[in-house]
C-alpha positions as CSV (number, residue, x, y, z in Angstrom):
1,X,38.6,-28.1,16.1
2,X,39.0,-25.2,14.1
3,X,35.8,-23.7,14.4
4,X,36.3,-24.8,18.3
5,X,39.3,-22.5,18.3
6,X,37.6,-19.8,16.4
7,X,35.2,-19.5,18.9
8,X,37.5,-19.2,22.4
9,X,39.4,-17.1,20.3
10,X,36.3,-14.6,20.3
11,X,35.0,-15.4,23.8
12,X,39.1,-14.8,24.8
13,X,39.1,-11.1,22.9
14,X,36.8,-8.1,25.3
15,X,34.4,-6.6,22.6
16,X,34.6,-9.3,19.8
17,X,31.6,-11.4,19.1
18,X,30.3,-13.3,16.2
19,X,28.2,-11.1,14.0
20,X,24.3,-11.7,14.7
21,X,22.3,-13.9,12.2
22,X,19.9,-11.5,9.3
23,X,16.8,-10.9,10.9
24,X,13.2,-11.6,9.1
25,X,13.2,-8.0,8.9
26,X,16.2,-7.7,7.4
27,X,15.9,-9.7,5.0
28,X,12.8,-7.5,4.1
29,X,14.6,-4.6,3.5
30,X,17.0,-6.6,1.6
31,X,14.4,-7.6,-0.7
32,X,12.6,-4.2,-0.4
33,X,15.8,-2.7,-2.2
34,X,16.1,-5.2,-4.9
35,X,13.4,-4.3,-7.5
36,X,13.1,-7.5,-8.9
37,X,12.8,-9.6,-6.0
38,X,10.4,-11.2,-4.5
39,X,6.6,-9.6,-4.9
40,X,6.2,-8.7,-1.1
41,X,2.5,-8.6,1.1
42,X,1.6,-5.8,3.2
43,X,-1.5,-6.5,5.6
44,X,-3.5,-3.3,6.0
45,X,-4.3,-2.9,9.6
46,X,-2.5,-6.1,10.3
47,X,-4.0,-9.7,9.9
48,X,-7.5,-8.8,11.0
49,X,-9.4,-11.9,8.8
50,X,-9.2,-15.4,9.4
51,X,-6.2,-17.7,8.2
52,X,-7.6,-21.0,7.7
53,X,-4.6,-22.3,6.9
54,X,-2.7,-21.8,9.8
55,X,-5.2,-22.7,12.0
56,X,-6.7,-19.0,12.3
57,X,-10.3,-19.6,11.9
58,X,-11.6,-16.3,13.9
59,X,-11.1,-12.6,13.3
60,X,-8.9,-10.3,14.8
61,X,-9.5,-6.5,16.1
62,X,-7.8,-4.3,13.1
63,X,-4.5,-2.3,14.4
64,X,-4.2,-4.7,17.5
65,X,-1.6,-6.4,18.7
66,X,-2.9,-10.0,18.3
67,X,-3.5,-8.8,14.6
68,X,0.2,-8.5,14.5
69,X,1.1,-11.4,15.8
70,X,-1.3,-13.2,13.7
71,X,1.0,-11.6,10.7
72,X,4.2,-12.7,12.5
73,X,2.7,-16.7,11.7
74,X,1.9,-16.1,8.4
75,X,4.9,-15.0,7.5
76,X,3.7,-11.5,5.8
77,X,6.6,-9.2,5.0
78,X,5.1,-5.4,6.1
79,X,2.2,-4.6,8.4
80,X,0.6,-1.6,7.8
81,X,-0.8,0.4,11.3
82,X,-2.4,4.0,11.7
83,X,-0.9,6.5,14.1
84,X,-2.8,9.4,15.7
85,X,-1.7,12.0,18.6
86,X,-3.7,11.8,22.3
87,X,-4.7,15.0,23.4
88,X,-1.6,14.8,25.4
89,X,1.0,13.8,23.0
90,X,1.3,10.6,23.4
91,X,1.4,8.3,19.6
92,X,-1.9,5.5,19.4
93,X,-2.2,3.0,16.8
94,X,-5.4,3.6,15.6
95,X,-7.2,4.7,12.0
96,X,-10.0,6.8,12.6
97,X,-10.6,9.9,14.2
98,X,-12.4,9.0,16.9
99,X,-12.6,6.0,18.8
100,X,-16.0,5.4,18.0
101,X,-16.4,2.4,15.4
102,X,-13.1,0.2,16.9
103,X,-13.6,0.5,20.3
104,X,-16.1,0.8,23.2
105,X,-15.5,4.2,24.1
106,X,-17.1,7.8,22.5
107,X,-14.4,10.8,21.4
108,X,-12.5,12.1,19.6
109,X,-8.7,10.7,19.8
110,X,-6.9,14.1,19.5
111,X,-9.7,15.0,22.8
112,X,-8.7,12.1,24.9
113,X,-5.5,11.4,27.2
114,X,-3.8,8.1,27.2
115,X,-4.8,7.0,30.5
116,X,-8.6,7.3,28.5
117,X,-7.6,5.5,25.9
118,X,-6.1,3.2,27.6
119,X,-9.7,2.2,29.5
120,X,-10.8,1.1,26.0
121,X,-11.4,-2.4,24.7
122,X,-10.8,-2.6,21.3
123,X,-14.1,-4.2,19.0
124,X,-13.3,-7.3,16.8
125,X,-12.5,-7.0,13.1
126,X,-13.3,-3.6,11.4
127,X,-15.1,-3.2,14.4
128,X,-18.8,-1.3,14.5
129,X,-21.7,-0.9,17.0
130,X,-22.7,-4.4,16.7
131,X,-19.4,-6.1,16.4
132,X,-18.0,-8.3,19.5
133,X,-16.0,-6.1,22.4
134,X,-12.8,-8.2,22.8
135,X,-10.0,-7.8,25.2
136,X,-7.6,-6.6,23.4
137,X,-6.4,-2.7,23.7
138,X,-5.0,0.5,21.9
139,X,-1.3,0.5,21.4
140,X,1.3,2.9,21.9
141,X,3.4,3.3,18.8
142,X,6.2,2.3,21.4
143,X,4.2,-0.7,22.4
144,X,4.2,-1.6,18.4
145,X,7.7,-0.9,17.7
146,X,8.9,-3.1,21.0
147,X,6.2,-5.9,20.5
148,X,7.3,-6.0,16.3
149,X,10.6,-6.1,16.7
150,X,12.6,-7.5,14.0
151,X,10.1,-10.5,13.2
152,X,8.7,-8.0,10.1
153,X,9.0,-4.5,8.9
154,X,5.8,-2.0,9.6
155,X,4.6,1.1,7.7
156,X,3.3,3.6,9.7
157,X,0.3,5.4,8.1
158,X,0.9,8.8,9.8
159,X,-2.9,9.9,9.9
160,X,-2.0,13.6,12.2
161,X,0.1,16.1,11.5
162,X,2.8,14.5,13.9
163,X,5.8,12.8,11.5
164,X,8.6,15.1,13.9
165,X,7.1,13.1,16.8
166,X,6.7,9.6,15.1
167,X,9.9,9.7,13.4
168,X,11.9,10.8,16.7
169,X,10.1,7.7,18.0
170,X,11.1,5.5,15.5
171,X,14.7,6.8,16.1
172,X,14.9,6.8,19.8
173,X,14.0,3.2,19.9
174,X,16.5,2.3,17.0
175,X,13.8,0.7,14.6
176,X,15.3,2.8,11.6
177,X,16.1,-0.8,9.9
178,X,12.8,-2.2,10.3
179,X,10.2,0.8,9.6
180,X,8.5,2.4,6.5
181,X,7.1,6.1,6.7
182,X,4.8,7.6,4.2
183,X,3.7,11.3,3.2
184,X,2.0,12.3,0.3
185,X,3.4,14.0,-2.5
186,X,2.1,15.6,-5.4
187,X,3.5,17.3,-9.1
188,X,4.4,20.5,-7.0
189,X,5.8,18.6,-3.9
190,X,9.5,19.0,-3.4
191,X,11.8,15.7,-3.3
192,X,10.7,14.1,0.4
193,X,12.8,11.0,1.1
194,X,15.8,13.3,1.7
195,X,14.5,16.0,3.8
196,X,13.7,16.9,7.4
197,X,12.3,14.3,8.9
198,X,11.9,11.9,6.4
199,X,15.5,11.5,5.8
200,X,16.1,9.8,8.9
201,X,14.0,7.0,8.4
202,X,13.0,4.7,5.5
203,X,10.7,6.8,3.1
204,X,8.1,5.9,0.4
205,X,5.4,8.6,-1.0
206,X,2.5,8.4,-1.6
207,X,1.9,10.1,-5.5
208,X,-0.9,12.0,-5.6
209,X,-2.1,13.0,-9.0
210,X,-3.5,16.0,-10.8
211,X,-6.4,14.5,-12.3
212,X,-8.6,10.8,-11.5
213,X,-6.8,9.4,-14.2
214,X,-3.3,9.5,-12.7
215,X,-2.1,10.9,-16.0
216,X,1.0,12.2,-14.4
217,X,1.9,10.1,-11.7
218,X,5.2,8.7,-13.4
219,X,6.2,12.5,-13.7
220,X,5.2,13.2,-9.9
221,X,7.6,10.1,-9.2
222,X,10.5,11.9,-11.3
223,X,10.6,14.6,-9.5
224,X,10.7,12.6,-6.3
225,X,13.2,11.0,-7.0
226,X,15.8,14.6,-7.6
227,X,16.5,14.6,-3.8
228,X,19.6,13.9,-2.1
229,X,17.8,10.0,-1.7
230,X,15.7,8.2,-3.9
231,X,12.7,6.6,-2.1
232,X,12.3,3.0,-1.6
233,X,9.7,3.0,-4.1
234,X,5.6,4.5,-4.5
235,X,2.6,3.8,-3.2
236,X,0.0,4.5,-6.3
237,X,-3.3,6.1,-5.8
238,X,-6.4,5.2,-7.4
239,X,-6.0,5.2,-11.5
240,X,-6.6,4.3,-15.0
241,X,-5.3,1.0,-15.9
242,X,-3.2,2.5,-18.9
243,X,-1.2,4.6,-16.7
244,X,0.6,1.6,-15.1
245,X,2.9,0.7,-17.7
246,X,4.3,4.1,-17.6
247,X,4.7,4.3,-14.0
248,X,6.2,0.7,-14.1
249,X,8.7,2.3,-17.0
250,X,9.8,5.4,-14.7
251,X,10.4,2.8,-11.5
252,X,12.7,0.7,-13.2
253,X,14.5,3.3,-14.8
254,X,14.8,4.6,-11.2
255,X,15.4,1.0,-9.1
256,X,12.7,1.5,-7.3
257,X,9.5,-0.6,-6.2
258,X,5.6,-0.3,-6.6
259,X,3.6,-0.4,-3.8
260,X,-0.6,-1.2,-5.0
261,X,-3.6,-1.8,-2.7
262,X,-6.1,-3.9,-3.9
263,X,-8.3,-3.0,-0.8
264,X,-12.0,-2.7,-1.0
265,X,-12.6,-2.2,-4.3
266,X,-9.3,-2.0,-6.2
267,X,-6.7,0.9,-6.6
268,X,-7.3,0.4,-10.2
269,X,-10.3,1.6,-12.2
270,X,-12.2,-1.4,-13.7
271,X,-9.8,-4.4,-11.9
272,X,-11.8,-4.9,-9.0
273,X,-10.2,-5.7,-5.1
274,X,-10.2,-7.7,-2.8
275,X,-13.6,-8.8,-2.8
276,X,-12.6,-9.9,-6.2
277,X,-9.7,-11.3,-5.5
278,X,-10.5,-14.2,-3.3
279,X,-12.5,-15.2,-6.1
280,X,-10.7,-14.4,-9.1
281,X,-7.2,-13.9,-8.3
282,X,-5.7,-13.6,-11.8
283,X,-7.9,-10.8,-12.2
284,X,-6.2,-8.6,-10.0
285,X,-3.2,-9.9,-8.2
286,X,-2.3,-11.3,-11.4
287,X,-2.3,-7.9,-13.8
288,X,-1.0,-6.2,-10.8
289,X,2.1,-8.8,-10.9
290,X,2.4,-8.5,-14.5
291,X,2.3,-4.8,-14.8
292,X,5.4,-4.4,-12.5
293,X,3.9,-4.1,-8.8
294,X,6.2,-5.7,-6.7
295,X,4.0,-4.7,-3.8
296,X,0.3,-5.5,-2.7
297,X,-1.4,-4.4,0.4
298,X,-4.2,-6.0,1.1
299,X,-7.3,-7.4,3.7
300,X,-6.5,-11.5,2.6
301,X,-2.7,-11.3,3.3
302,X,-3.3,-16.0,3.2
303,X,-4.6,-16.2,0.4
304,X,-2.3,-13.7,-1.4
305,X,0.8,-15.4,-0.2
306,X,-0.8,-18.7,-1.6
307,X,-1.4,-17.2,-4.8
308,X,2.1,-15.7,-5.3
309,X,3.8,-18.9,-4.3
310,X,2.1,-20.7,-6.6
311,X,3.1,-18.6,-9.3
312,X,6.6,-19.0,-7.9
313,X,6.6,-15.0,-7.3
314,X,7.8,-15.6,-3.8
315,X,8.8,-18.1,-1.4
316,X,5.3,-20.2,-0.7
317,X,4.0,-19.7,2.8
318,X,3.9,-23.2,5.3
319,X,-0.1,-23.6,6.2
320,X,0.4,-26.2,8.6
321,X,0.0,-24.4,11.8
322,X,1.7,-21.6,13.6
323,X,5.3,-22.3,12.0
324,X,7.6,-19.7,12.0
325,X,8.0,-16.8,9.3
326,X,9.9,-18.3,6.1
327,X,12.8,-16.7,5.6
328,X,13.2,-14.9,2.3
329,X,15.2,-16.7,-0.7
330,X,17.2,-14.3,-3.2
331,X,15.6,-14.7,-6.7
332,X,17.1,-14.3,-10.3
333,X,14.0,-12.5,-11.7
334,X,11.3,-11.2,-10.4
335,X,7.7,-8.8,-11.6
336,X,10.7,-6.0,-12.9
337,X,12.5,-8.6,-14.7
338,X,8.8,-10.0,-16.1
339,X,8.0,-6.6,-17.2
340,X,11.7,-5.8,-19.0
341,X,11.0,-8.5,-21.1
342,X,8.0,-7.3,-22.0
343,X,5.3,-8.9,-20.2
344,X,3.5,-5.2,-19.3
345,X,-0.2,-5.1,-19.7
C-alpha cells in the first residue's frame, strides 16, 4: 500500500518521476572510475569474429553496425570504432584512408561525399579484395551514437584532424556519459583531458614514448595528469615488458586505469597477441592482468570475457544464446588491488 501510495503520489506531482534505472553504460563508467574494479573488454572495430558461444558462428564486417550489435549480446563493456571526415564534412565510421580494403568502392574517404559513401557495401570481416561483399553499410558517427545508445560505452579512434567536429557531435547528441575520446600525447604534450575540446567529453591518452622501449611513459603520464582533470586512465603503446610495473606504480598513485591491446601481435615486446592468446591465454591476458591492466582491447572479445570470468576478474559472460548484457557487479578487489599487494610481474 505504501509503495502504491508512493507512486500516485509522483504520478499526482507535474515534473516528479521516479529516477531512471543505471544503464549498462553507466554502470561502465562506474566501473571505468574505480581502478580496482572489474578488468573491462574493449572490442577493436567491434565484434567482427565469431562468438561460438552465443550462437555467432559467422563473421561480421569490422566498424559496422551488426558488429555492434553482435557486442551488445556478448555483453562487452567498450567498442572501439574509427572516425574519418567526408570530403563534405560529414563524420564516417571507418579505419582506413580510403575505402578500398572494407568496402566495394575505390577513393579516398576525405575525396568522397556522403551520398558516395553511402552507395557502398561494406566487405565482411577485415574485409580485402577477395572477402565476401555483404549488405551492411558505412555509418555516420550519428548513426553510431543513436544506434549504441546506452547498451555500452564506445571509444572513438579519431583517425582526422577533426576532434572540434566529433566532440560537438558527441555533445549535441548528449552521449557525454557514454563516450571515450582519445588523442595522443607525448613527454612535451601539455595536460589534455582538461582542455579545449577534450574537456567536454570523457578523455584518455594515448602515451607516446621517447624511445621503443617506453622508458618514460610513467613520466609522460605524470605530466598528464597536472591539468585541471585527470584522465580516466592510458592507453599504452608498444613496450618493454619491464616498463609495466612502473607505469602500473604511477596509475595507482594517480586512480587511474590501464588500457593494453593485445591486437595482432601484442602491445608488449616478447608476450605475444592475440593470435597467442586464444591459445595460451595465461601468457598474455594473464601477465597483462597481473601487471595492473585493468583494460584489454582486443580481436576475441568471447574468449577474453571467458577467460577473465574464470579467473573471477569480472562478472562471467552467459553463452547460452543472445541473452542480454550482464550487468556489472561492484567488486572488493580487483588487478590494482592484485598488484598493491604485490603481485606485479
Amino acid at each position: 500500500m505504501l509503495r502504491l501510495a508512493l507512486l500516485l503520489l509522483l504520478i499526482a506531482v507535474p515534473g516528479v518521476s521516479e529516477a531512471a534505472p543505471p544503464t549498462r553504460a553507466a554502470d561502465v563508467m562506474r566501473e571505468l572510475h574505480d581502478p580496482g574494479g572489474e578488468v573491462l573488454i574493449a572490442a577493436h572495430r567491434g565484434c567482427h569474429n565469431p562468438a561460438p558461444g552465443h550462437g555467432l558462428a559467422t563473421t561480421a564486417p569490422e566498424n559496422s553496425r551488426l558488429a555492434l550489435e553482435r557486442c551488445v549480446s556478448l555483453g562487452v563493456d567498450i567498442v572501439e570504432m574509427d572516425v574519418r571526415q567526408s570530403r563534405d564534412g560529414n563524420l564516417v565510421i571507418i579505419h582506413d584512408a580510403t575505402v578500398d580494403r572494407t568496402t566495394d568502392g575505390h577513393g579516398r574517404v576525405s575525396d568522397l561525399t556522403i551520398a558516395q559513401l553511402r552507395q557502398l557495401h561494406l566487405r565482411d570481416d577485415e574485409g580485402g579484395k577477395a572477402i565476401a561483399i555483404t549488405d551492411q553499410r558505412i555509418m555516420t558517427l550519428e548513426e553510431l551514437l543513436r544506434a549504441a545508445g546506452d547498451r555500452l560505452v564506445l571509444n572513438l579512434d579519431v583517425k582526422d584532424a577533426s576532434y572540434p567536429a566529433v566532440v560537438d557531435a558527441v555533445v549535441r547528441l548528449g552521449a557525454e556519459g557514454r563516450v571515450i575520446v582519445k588523442a595522443v600525447a607525448g613527454i612535451a604534450s601539455p595536460p589534455l583531458s582538461g582542455a579545449a575540446p577534450f574537456d567536454r567529453v570523457s578523455f584518455m591518452p594515448i602515451l607516446s614514448a621517447s624511445d621503443d622501449a617506453g622508458a618514460d611513459l610513467a613520466a609522460v603520464a605524470r605530466r598528464q595528469s597536472l591539468g585541471a582533470r585527470r584522465p580516466l586512465g592510458y592507453e599504452l603503446p608498444y613496450m618493454d615488458p619491464d616498463q609495466l610495473p612502473p607505469m602500473a606504480r604511477e596509475a595507482r598513485r594517480q586512480g587511474a586505469r590501464i588500457w593494453l591491446n593485445s591486437l595482432f601481435e601484442g602491445f608488449v615486446r616478447g608476450w605475444g597477441g592475440d593470435s597467442v592468446a586464444v591459445s595460451k591465454p595465461d601468457d598474455v591476458w594473464g601477465r597483462m592482468t597481473s601487471g595492473g591492466v585493468s583494460i584489454i582491447q582486443t580481436d576475441y572479445p568471447e574468449r577474453l570475457a571467458l577467460y577473465l570470468g574464470d579467473r573471477n576478474l569480472r562478472t562471467p559472460p552467459a553463452v547460452a544464446g543472445l541473452s542480454g548484457a550482464p550487468r556489472l557487479a561492484p567488486r572488493p578487489e580487483g588487478p590494482a588491488a592484485r598488484a598493491a599487494a604485490g603481485s606485479e610481474r
